[in-house]
C-alpha positions, 0 to 999 in steps of 0.5 A: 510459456504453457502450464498444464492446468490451472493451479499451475497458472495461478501459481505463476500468476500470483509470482509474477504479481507478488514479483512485479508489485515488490519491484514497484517499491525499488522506485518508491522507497528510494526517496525515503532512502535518499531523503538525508542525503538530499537534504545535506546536499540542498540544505543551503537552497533551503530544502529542509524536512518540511520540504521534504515533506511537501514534495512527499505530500505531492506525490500522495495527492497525485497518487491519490488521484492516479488510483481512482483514474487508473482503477477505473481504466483497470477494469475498462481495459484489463489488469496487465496493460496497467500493471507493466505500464505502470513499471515502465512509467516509473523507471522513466521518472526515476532516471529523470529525478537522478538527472535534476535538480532543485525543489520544483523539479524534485516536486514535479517529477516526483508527482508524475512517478506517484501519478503512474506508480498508482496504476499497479495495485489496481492492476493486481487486484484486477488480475487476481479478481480475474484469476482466483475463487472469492473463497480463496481471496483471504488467502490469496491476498495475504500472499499478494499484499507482503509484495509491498513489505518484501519490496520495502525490505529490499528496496532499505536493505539493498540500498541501504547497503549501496549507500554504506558503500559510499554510493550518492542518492543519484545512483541508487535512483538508476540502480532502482530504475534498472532492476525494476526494468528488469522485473518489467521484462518477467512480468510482460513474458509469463503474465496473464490478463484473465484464465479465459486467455489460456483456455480456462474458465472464470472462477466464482466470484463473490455473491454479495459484491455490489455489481451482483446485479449484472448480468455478465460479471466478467465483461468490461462495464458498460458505462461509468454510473454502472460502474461507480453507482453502487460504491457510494450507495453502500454504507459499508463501503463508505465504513471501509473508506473512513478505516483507509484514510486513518490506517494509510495515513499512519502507514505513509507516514511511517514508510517515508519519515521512519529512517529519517527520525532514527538517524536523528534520534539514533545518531547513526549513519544513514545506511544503518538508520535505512536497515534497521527501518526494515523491522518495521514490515518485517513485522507487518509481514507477520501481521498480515499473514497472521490477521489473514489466517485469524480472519478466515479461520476463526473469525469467519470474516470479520475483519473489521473486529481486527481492525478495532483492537488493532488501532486501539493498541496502535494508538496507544503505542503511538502514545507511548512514543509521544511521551518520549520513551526512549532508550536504546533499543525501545524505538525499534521495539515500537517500530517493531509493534507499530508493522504488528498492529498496523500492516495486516489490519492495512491489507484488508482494506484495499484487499480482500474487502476490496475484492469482496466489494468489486467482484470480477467487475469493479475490483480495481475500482473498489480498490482505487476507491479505497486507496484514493481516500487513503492516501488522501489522509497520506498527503495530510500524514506526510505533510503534518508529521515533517511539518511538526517534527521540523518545529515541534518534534516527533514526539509532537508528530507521534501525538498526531498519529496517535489521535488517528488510530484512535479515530480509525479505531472508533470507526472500525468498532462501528463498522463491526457492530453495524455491519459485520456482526448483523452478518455474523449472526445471521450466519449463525441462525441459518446454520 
């Protein structure tokens, strides 16, 4: 298909991103969907929450590693190879998970579908360094990252409906496995690597990014020390690392365990415990657009003030469920907080500041840089919290969450004051 001009083609670009990256979590969430059933229907073979958590916490680690390696690949071989690869592999480890059986089988074909579900966000960042201005990326990711929300919703919604129809966690992994086909199908017709393909120029990209250097920013690189060096010569980036480990720590752990402990503690039925999750990114989608628009509007940038106060209050909200405030309704006021404070501050990080400190050159690499530290503090999440609501409760597990916001927060506070806020005033003067 043919636009007449470019905003035309960004606009089809970033649909076919935001389409593409929400279908991805059709064959992500739907573990955490089937994960009660799984468990009654292998409670007897001993597959139990920590079980669960184990196998969760494998796929993280070989997400983890899949995000540097892939990132990496991104950035030699272009965005959309990786991006609609990444689709295909996974549709193939659904059915096959659907067709198995047993703990080691589970585990291993759950890591192999984590290993190629990594190569997708590095394939959008990589396509949208390629496709958008660096004075746009605020914006432009604040409408990219709530692919991953609106996916996660659709994912608890419409399987959860299919489970309150009667239908077993086998067929929501074909169900989930055919519609992400489908989305493969859209995203291989109407997506685009680069503008130069259809004959527009490469728009600006950061000035300060780390391969700034380079004489020609939009070529592939040349070696990996060119590509790698400046990532681990930068303290800033270093900063943007230690906030990735804590915050996606806290996200993994809320997007896997969330509908399990509301059916626990709610005594509802799976369905309803796997809809009424749904509040948790319904308010992250609010907080991602609103810390968006805070950052490039009023704080002119300084992203890392939000992450602060974010965390801050993240962990005392953690705190609270810690201390076993119940009732109700309170649970879904916290989980409802938690996609507040958690979720915009979260899309920063392998975000915009991933764009910023990529550039056209190395943006899929920063961002699986970013990731791949993230996730490792993931894999400790998953497992930790399963492990300790298996043999302490959650209000044990809250009490671990808590203790990283906290940490993160420290850490974000450092980053502004080192970093950030020299920038800021600097500005200032100039100006």
């Amino acid at each position: 298909m043919q636009f007449k001009n470019l905003s035309q083609w960004q606009t089809a670009t970033a649909i076919s991103l935001f389409v593409g990256y929400s279908g991805y979590y059709l064959c992500r969430s739907n573990l955490a969907i089937a994960t009660p059933l799984i468990i009654q229907e292998y409670a007897a073979a001993g597959l139990n929450k920590e079980v669960m958590g184990q196998i969760a916490a494998m796929g993280v680690v070989f997400y983890a590693v899949g995000k540097v390696v892939n990132g990496v690949l991104g950035d030699f071989i272009g965005g959309k190879k990786v991006f609609v690869l990444g689709m295909l592999g996974s549709i193939l480890a659904t059915v096959l998970f659907g067709f198995g059986e047993g703990v080691l089988f589970f585990g291993a074909i759950w890591a192999f579908n984590r290993l190629i579900q990594s190569m997708g966000w590095g394939g959008l960042l990589k396509i949208t360094a390629n496709w958008f201005s660096y004075k746009s990326y605020g914006k432009i990711m604040s409408f990219l990252s709530l692919s991953f929300l609106v996916g996660d919703i659709v994912a608890k919604l419409l399987l959860g409906h299919f489970l309150n129809l009667g239908m077993g966690w086998r067929g929501l992994f074909y169900v989930a496995a055919g519609l992400l086909a489908l989305i493969a199908l859209i995203n291989v017709i109407f997506l685009k690597n680069s503008p130069e393909q259809v004959g527009f120029a490469a728009p600006p990209t950061n000035p300060n990014n780390l391969h700034a250097q380079t004489t020609n920013q939009t070529a592939a690189p040349t070696s990996l020390r060119e590509l790698l060096t400046p990532y681990f010569k930068n303290v800033s980036f270093q900063l943007v690392l230690v906030m990735s480990f804590g915050l996606t720590a806290i996200r993994e752990a809320f997007n896997f365990w969330l509908p399990t402990y509301l059916f626990e503690t709610s005594h509802q039925s799976e369905g309803w415990a796997s809809q009424i999750s749904a509040l948790y990114p319904v308010f992250g989608m609010v907080s991602i657009l609103a810390t968006g628009y805070l950052s490039d509007t009023f704080l002119k940038g300084g992203r890392g003030r939000i992450i602060w106060v974010a965390s801050l209050l993240l962990a005392l909200v953690l705190g609270l469920m810690a201390a076993g405030f119940t009732g109700e309704y309170l649970p879904l006021v916290f989980i409802s907080l938690t996609g507040l404070l958690l979720l915009g501050p979260y899309s920063f990080l392998a975000g915009a500041m991933s764009l910023d400190a990529g550039g056209h050159k190395g943006a899929a690499t920063a961002a699986g840089l970013v990731d791949a530290v993230g996730y490792l503090g993931g894999t400790l999440a998953l497992w930790l919290t399963g492990f300790l609501a298996e043999h302490a409760g959650w209000n044990t597990a809250f009490l671990f969450l808590a203790g990283l916001a906290l940490i993160t927060a420290i850490t974000a506070l450092y980053y502004y004051r080192s970093q950030e806020l020299p920038a800021l005033q600097s500005r200032t003067q100039e100006s």
